[in-house]
N, C-alpha and C positions, 0 to 999 in steps of 0.2 A: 328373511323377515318372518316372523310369527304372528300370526294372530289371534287375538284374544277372542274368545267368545263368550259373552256374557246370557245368565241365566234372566229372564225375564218371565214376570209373574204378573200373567194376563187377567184380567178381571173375568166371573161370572158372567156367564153370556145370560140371559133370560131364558131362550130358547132352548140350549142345553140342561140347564136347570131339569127344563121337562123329560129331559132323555136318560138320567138317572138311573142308575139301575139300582134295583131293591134286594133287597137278600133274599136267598131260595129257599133258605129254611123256613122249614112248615111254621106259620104265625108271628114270623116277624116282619116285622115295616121297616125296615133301618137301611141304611144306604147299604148296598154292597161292593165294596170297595178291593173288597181282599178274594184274589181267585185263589182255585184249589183245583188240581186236574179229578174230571170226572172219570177218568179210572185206570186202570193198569194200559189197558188197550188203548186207550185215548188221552196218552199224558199231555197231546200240544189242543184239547179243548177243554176248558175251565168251566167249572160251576163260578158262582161269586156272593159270598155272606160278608157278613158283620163284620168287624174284629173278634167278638165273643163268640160266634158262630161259625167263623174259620179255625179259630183254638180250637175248638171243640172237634171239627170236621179232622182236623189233621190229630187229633189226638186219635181216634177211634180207627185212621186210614191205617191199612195196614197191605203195603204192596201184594204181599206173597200170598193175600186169603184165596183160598182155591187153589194152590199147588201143590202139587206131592214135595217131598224131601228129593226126588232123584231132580225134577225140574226146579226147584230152587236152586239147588248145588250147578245144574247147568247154567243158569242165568248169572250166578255168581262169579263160572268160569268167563262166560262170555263178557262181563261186566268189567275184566281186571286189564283185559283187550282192549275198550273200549268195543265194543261189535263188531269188530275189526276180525278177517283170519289172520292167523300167524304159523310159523313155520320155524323150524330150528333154526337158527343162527350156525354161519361157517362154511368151510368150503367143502362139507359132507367126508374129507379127507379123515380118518379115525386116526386119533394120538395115542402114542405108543403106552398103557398102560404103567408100563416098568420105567420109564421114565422119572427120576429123578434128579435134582439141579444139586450139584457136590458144594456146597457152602464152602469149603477151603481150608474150613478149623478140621472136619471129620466130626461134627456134632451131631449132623444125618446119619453118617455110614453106616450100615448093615452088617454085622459079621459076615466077612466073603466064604464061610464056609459053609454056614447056611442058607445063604441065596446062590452059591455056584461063582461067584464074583471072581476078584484077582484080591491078595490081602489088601486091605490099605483102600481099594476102589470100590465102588458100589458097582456091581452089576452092569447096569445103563451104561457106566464111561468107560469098562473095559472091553463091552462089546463094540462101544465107538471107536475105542482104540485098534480093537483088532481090524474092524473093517478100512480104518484109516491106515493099517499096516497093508493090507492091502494094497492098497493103491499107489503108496510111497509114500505119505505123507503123514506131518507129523503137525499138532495143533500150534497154533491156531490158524485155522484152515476159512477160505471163504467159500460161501458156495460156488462162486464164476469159477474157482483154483480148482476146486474138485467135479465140477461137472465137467471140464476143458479135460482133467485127467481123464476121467470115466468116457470120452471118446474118444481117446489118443488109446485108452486098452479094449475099450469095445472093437476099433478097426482092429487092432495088432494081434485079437486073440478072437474074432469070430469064425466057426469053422469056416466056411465059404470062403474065407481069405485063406484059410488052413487048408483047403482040400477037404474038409469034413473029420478034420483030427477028433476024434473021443476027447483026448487032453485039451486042448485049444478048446472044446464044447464046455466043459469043466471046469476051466479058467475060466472060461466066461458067467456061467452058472455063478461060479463063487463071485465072479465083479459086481453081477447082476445084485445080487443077495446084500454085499455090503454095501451096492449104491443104496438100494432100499433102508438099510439100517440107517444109514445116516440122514437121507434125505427125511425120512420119517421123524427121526427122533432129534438128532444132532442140529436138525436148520428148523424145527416142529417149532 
């Protein structure tokens, strides 16, 4: 159920009549009806003039009188915050630069001889490819599929399970390197 609520428009008291307030400008008698804050430092207390004597007041106000250019520019950053702090956005994790998404037609692609690429690929998707040679697999990969691999070669090829094999350290080095490549860029 909603209720209405209506505006109602009380009559002049007598008593308030008396309570009136006058405008502050110097040599005027007029009601003051219209506030204006009394200054940068005190924007929630008001002076109170005229109509013609608040145009006036707000035309001459000028927030910034007294600041340098370095504290304006400060206020202006703090202002776009609302006075709020703020902090980067994200999971502080860095995105791989070289990173690029292959459109399908080849409209993006790079000459691979100039960026080091494979022909035909860009850079980015050849180094996905090789680390996904790696592992055994072949796209389109999920991460649950390749993180499940990535500990099924992390046990089979950790030295400690090796006896401390150099090669078995190595293999691992390289699993290590291409889980990062992908996890980085390929699930980024």
């Amino acid at each position: 159920m909603r209720r209405r609520f209506e505006r109602v428009a009380l009559a002049c008291d007598p008593e308030e009549a008396g309570n009136r307030r006058t405008c502050e400008w110097p040599g005027c008698t007029g009601d003051g009806e219209y506030r204006a804050p009394q200054s940068r430092d005190r924007l929630d207390q008001y002076r109170w003039f005229c109509l013609d004597h608040v145009r006036e007041y707000n035309r001459a106000w000028d927030y910034y009188r007294g600041m340098s250019q370095a504290e304006i520019e400060a206020d202006l950053r703090r202002d776009t915050v609302w006075q709020r702090p703020t902090w980067p956005l994200g999971s502080g994790r860095p995105r791989n630069p070289g990173w690029r998404v292959h459109d399908g037609f080849g409209f993006f692609d790079e000459e691979p001889a100039r960026k080091g690429g494979e022909p035909g690929r860009p850079p980015a998707e050849a180094a996905h490819l090789r680390a996904l040679a790696i592992f055994g697999l072949e796209p389109p990969v999920t991460f649950e599929r390749l993180r499940s691999r990535y500990l099924t070669l992390v046990k089979q090829h950790h030295p400690d399970a090796n006896g401390g094999d150099k090669a078995a350290e190595e293999r691992l080095k390289s699993i290590n390197e291409a889980y990062a490549t992908l996890k980085n860029g390929y699930f980024a």
